[in-house]
N, C-alpha and C positions, 0 to 999 in steps of 0.2 A: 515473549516470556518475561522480560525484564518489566513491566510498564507498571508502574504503581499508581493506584487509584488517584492519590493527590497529583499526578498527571496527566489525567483526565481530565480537559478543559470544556467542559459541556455547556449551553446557553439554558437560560431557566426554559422550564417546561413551557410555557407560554411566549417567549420570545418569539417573535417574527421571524428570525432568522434563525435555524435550527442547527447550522453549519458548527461543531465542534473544532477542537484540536487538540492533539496527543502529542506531549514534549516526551521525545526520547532521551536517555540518558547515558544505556547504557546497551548491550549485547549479552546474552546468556545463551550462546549456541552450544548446543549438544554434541559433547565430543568424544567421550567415555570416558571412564577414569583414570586410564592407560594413560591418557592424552594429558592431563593438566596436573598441575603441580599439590592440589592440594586431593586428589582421591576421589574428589566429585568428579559426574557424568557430567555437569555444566562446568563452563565458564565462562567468567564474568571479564567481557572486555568493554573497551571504550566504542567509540562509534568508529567503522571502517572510515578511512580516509579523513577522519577528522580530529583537532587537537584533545590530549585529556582534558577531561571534563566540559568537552565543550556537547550542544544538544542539538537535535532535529527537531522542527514543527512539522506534523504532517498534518494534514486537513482529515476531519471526518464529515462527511457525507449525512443529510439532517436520518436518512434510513440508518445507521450507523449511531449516531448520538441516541437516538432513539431505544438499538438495544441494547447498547450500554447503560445508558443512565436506569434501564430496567433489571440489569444485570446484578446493576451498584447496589440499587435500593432490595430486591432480593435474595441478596444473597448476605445484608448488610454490611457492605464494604465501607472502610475509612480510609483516609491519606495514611498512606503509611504500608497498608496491604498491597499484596499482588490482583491485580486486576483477574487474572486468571490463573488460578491453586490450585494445587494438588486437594487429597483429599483432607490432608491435616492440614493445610493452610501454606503448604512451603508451595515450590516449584510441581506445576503439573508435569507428570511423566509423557516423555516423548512418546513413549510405544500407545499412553490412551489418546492422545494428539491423533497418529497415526493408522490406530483402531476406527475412530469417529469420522477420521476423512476419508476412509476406505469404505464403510457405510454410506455414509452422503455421497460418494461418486455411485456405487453400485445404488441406490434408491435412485437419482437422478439421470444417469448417462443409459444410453440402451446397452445392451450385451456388447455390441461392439465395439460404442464408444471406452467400453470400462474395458475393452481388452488393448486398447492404446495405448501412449504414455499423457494423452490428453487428462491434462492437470492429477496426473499420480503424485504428484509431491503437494505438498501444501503451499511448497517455497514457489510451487508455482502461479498459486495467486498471486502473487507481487510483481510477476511476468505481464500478466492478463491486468492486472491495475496501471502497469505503466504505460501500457499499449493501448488502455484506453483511454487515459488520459491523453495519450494526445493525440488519437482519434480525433477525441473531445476537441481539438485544436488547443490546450494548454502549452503553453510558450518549452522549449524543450530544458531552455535552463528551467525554467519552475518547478517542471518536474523533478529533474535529476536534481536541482536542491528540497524535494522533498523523499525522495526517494534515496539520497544519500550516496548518486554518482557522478561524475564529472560530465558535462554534455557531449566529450567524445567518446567517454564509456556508451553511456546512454543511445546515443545517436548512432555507434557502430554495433551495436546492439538489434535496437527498436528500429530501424528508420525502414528494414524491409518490413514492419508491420503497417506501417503507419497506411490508411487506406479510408475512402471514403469522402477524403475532404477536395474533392478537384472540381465539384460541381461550385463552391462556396469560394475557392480559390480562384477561377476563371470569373468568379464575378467580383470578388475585391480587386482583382488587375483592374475589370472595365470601369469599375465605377474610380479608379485611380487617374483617369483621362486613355480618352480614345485617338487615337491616329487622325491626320484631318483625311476629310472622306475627298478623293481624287473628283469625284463627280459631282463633286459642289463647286468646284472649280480651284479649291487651295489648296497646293500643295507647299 
């Protein structure tokens, strides 16, 4: 919600490398107006676990650079705006956040899948990103410094997702050197 266009670190359109990054700044989690000091439904904090005004890089994905910088240019965004508005240009409202990801589970999941809590929040994408990543085999601090948690938050979190990688594992052990074989005569 926070992320301003001139935070968008996109490579030119023709670049080789399509790989983005989005410097965080800040946090605008929804918390009603009950909740924060100034009457607004948002609030503006700093980054969890980390010093004032210090930032996160997170990596974008070249599928991801792709449709932002399409996002950018149609909608014509500048540094300075909100990557993602409301309809007068402020903060997009949480309830049409959560209208449009209620649609896109129901268009996509079958009847059942939408009757689970399989990704009912949005915040649960950042779940299914962490856990792929390091599927993906990404180093686990990497993640958790991009994802903004300590590697034993992270690890006592994720590590019963973690799944897939034992066939790639059992072969970086053997290619690390093998036992001597008893029937060659060295032991």
């Amino acid at each position: 919600m926070a992320i301003d266009v001139g935070d968008v670190r996109l490579p030119a359109a023709d670049a080789d490398d399509q790989w983005g990054e989005l410097l965080l700044h800040t946090a605008h989690p929804e918390v009603g107006k009950q909740w924060t000091d100034t009457g607004e439904v948002r609030e503006q904090r700093g980054l969890k676990g980390r010093a004032a005004g210090d930032t996160r890089t997170v990596p974008c994905r070249p599928a991801l650079t792709r449709i932002l910088r399409a996002h950018i240019e149609e909608e014509g965004l500048k540094p300075g705006d909100l990557l993602m508005q409301g309809e007068k240009g402020g903060d997009l409202a949480g309830s049409v956040i959560r209208r449009a990801w209620r649609r896109a589970r129901k268009e996509v999941l079958t009847p059942y899948e939408f009757g689970t809590p399989l990704g009912r929040r949005v915040y649960d994408l950042r779940h299914t990103c962490l856990t792929n990543w390091l599927n993906a085999g990404v180093p686990p601090a990497t993640v958790a410094e991009w994802a903004g948690n300590s590697v034993p938050v992270l690890l006592s979190t994720y590590a019963r997702c973690v799944d897939g990688q034992l066939h790639d594992l059992k072969r970086r052990i053997e290619q690390a050197g093998e036992l001597p074989d008893p029937a060659a005569g060295r032991v």
